[in-house]
C-alpha positions as CSV (number, residue, x, y, z in Angstrom):
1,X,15.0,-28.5,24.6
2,X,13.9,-32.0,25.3
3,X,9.7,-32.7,25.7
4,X,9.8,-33.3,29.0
5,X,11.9,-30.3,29.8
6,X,10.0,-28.0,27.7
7,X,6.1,-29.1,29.2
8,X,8.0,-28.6,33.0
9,X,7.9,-24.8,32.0
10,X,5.3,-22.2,32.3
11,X,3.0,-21.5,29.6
12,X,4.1,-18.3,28.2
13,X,2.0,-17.9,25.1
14,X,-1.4,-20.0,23.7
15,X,-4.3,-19.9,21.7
16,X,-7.3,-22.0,21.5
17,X,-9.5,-22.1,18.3
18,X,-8.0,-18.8,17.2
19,X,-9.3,-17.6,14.1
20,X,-9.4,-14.5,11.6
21,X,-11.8,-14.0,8.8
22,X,-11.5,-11.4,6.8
23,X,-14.8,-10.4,4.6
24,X,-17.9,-11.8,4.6
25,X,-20.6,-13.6,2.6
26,X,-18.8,-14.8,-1.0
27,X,-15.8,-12.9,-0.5
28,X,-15.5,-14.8,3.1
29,X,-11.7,-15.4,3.6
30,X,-10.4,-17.4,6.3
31,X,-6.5,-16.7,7.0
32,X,-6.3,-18.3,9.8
33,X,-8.8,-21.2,10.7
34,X,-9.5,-22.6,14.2
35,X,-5.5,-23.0,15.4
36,X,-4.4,-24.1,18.7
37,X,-0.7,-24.3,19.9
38,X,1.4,-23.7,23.4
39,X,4.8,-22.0,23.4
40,X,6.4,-22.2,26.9
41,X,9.1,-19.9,28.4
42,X,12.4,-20.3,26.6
43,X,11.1,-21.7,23.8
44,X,12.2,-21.4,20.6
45,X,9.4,-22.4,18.3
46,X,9.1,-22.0,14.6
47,X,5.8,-21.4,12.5
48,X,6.9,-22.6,9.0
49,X,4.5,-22.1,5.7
50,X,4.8,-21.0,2.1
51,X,3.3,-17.3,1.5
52,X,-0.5,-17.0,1.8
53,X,-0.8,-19.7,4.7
54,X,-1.8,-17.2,7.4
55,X,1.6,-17.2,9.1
56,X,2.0,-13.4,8.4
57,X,-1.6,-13.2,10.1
58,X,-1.3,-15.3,12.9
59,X,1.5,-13.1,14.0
60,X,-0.5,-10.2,14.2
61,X,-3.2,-11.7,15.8
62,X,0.1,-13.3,18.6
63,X,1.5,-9.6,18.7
64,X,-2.4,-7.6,19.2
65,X,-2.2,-5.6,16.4
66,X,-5.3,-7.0,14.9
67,X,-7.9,-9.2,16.6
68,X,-9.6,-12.5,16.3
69,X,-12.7,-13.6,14.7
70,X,-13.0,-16.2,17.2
71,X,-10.9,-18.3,19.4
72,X,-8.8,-17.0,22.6
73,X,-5.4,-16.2,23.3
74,X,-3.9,-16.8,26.3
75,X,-0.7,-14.8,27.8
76,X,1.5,-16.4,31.0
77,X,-1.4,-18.9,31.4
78,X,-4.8,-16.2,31.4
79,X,-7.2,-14.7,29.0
80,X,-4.9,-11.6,27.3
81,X,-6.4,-8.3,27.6
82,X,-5.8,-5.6,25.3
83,X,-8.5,-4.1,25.6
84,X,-7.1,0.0,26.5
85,X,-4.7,1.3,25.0
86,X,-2.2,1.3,28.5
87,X,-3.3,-2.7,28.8
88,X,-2.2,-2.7,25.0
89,X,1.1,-0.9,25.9
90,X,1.8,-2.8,28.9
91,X,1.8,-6.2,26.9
92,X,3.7,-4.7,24.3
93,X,6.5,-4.6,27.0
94,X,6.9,-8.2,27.2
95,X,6.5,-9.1,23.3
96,X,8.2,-7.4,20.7
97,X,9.1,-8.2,17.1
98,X,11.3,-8.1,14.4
99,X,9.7,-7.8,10.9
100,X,11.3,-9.5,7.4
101,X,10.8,-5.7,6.0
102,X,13.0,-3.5,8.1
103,X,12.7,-0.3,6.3
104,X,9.1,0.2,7.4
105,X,9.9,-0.8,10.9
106,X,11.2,2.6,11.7
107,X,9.7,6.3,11.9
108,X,12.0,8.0,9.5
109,X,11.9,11.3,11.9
110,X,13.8,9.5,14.2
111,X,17.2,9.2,14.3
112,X,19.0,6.0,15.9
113,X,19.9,7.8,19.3
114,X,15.9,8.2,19.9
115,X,14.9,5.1,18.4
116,X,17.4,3.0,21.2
117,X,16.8,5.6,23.8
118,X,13.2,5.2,23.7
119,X,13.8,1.3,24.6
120,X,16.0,2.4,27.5
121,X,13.3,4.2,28.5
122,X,10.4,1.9,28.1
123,X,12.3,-0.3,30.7
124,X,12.2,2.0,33.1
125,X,15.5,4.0,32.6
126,X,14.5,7.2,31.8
127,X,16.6,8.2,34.7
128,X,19.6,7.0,34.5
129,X,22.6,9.5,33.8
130,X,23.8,10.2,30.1
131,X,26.9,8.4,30.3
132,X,25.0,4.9,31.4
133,X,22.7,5.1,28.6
134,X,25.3,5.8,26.1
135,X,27.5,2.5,28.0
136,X,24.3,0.6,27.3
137,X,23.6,1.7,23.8
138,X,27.1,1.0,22.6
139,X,26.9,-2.4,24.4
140,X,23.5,-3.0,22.3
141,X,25.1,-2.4,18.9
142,X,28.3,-4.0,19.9
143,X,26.5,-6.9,20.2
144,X,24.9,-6.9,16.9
145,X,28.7,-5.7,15.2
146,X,27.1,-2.4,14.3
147,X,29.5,0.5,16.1
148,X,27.4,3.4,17.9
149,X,29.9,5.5,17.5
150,X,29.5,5.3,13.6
151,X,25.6,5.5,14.0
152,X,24.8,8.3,16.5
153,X,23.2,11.1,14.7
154,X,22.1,9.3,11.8
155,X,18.9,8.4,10.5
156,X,17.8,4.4,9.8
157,X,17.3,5.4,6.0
158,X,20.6,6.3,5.8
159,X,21.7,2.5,6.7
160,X,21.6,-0.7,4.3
161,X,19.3,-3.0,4.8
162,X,20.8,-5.5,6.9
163,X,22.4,-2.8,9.2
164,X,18.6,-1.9,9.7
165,X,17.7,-5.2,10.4
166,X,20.5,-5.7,12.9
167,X,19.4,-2.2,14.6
168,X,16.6,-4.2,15.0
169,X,17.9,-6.8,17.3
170,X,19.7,-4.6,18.9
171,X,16.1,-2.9,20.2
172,X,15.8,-6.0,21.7
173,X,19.2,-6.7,23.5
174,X,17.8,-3.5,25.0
175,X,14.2,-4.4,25.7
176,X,14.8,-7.8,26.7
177,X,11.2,-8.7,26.1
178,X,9.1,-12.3,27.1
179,X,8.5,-12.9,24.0
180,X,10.3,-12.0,20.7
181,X,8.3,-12.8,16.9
182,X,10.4,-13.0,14.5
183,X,9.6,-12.5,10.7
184,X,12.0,-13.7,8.7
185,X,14.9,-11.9,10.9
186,X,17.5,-12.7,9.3
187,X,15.8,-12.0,5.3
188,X,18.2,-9.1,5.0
189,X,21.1,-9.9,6.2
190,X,24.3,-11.5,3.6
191,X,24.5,-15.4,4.3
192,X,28.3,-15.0,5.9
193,X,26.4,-13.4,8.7
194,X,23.0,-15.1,9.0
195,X,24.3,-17.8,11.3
196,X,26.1,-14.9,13.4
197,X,22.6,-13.2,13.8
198,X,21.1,-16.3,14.8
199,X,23.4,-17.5,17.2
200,X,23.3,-13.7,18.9
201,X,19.3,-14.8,19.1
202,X,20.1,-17.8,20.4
203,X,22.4,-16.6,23.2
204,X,20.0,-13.4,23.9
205,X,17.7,-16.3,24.8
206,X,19.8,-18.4,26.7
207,X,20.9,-15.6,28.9
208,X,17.1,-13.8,29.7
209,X,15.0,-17.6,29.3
210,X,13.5,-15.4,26.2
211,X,10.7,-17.4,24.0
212,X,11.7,-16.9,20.3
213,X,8.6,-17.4,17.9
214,X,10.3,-17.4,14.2
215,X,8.0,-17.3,11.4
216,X,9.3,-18.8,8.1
217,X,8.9,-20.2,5.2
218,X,12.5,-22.3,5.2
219,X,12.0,-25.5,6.8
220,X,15.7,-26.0,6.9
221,X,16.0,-23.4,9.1
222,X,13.5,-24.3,11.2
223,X,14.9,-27.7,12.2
224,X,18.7,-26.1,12.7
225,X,17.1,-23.5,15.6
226,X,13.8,-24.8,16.9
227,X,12.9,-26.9,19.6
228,X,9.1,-27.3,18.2
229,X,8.0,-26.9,14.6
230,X,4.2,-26.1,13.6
231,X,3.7,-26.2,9.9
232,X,0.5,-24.1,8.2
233,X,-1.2,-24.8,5.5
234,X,-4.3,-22.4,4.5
235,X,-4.7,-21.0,8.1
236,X,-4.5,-24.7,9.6
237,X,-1.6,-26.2,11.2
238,X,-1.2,-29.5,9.7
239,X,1.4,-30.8,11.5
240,X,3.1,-29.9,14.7
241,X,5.9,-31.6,17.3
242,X,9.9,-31.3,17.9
243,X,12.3,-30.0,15.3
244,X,12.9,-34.1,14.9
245,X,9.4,-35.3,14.9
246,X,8.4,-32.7,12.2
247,X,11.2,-32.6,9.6
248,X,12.9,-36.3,10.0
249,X,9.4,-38.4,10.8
250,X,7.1,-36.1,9.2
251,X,2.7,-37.2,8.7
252,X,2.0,-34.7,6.3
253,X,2.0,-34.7,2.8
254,X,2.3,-30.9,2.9
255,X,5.1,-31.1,5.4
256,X,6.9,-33.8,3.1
257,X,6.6,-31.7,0.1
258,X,8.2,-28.7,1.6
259,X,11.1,-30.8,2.8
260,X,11.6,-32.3,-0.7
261,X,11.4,-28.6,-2.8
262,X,15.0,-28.1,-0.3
263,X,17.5,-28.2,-2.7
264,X,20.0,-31.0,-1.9
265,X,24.3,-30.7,-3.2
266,X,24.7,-34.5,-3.6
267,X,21.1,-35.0,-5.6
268,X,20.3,-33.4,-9.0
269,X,17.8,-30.5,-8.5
270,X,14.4,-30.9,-9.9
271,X,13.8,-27.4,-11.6
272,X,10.4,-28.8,-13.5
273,X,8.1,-27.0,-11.0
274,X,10.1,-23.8,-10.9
């Protein structure tokens, strides 16, 4: 998505000045310090940082499940408000997420039937005969090369890992939020069918004008999906712009160092810092 292309579309998701402290006095912490950023509709952007740069936190504070210190987010252009629980539902609708740990993503009471089911139903299908919502459930899994034939009646705990993780998407082939935040979606999942995943994301995006937040710590990644890349560094972003601006003509010594710890095949690796 080119700049100009990408500013012509609604604001979908912002923040200004956001910030979480956790603590206080001496034992002040500050995970997320004073951030600002714009994702527009059909976005795909990617928050890249190494573990303990607030990424994890900032997308808790982007999906409501914990609030700011200070700062304001902003959903389809006004002030979000969470503040009942049938507000906080009601976004919840249009933003869902995929977590890098998919085996506490689940309630283990609930077999897979319920778990897709309860999507159905969330947008607005509660309704609809038996047979449809079977049609539609099969669809969803088919899409993610899980079978739902092979799944009804199970629990999520009885699946691997990445068959979890790909139940996952499959919620939200189903859902077909606004906004989808990705942790890590694909940490789970063997190599052969990462880019499968991906491109599933990718296509699930084209085809609803989805906004795909990915948070990350592989800035190779990064620049293969994303049209914008905001790097973090101890709750700041220290650097933000296209996938291009970012990773080929980055400012930042930060972002610089990250690109240069990817291991390259036609250079000898550097194992000295390891």
């Amino acid at each position: 998505m080119k700049n100009n292309e990408k500013n012509s579309r609604p604001l979908c998701l912002s923040g200004k000045g956001v910030t979480k402290v956790f603590g206080m006095g001496n034992k002040k912490t500050v995970a997320v310090d004073h951030v600002d950023f714009e994702f527009h509709e059909g976005e795909l952007i990617s928050i890249v940082g190494e573990s303990g740069s607030g990424k994890t936190t900032l997308s808790k504070l982007l999906l409501g499940l914990s609030n700011a210190t200070e700062g304001e987010i902003f959903f389809q252009g006004k002030p979000r408000d969470i503040s009942t629980r049938k507000k906080k539902k009601g976004y919840w609708k249009d933003i869902q997420a995929i977590f890098q740990d998919p085996f506490s993503s689940y309630n283990i009471f609930s077999k897979i039937d319920t778990v897709l089911l309860d999507c159905i139903n969330m947008r607005g299908g509660r309704t609809f005969p038996m047979e449809k919502k079977m049609e539609m459930m099969t669809e969803a899994c088919s899409f993610v090369n899980l079978k739902f034939a092979e799944l009804t009646n199970k629990y999520p705990f009885e699946l691997s890992g990445g068959q979890m993780q790909r139940l996952m998407i499959a919620r939200i082939f189903l859902l077909k939020p606004k906004i989808l935040l990705a942790d890590e979606p694909t940490s789970m999942i063997d190599a052969c069918s990462r880019a499968t995943i991906l491109d599933m994301l990718l296509h699930l995006r084209d085809e609803t004008g989805m906004t795909i937040i990915f948070i990350t710590h592989d800035i190779g990644l990064a620049y293969y999906i994303s049209d914008s890349v905001y790097i973090m560094e101890h709750g700041k972003f220290v650097e933000r712009g296209t996938a291009d601006e970012v990773i080929l003509h980055s400012k930042a010594d930060y972002t610089k160092r990250l690109i240069s710890d990817v291991p390259k095949i036609y250079e000898e690796w550097d194992l000295s810092t390891v």
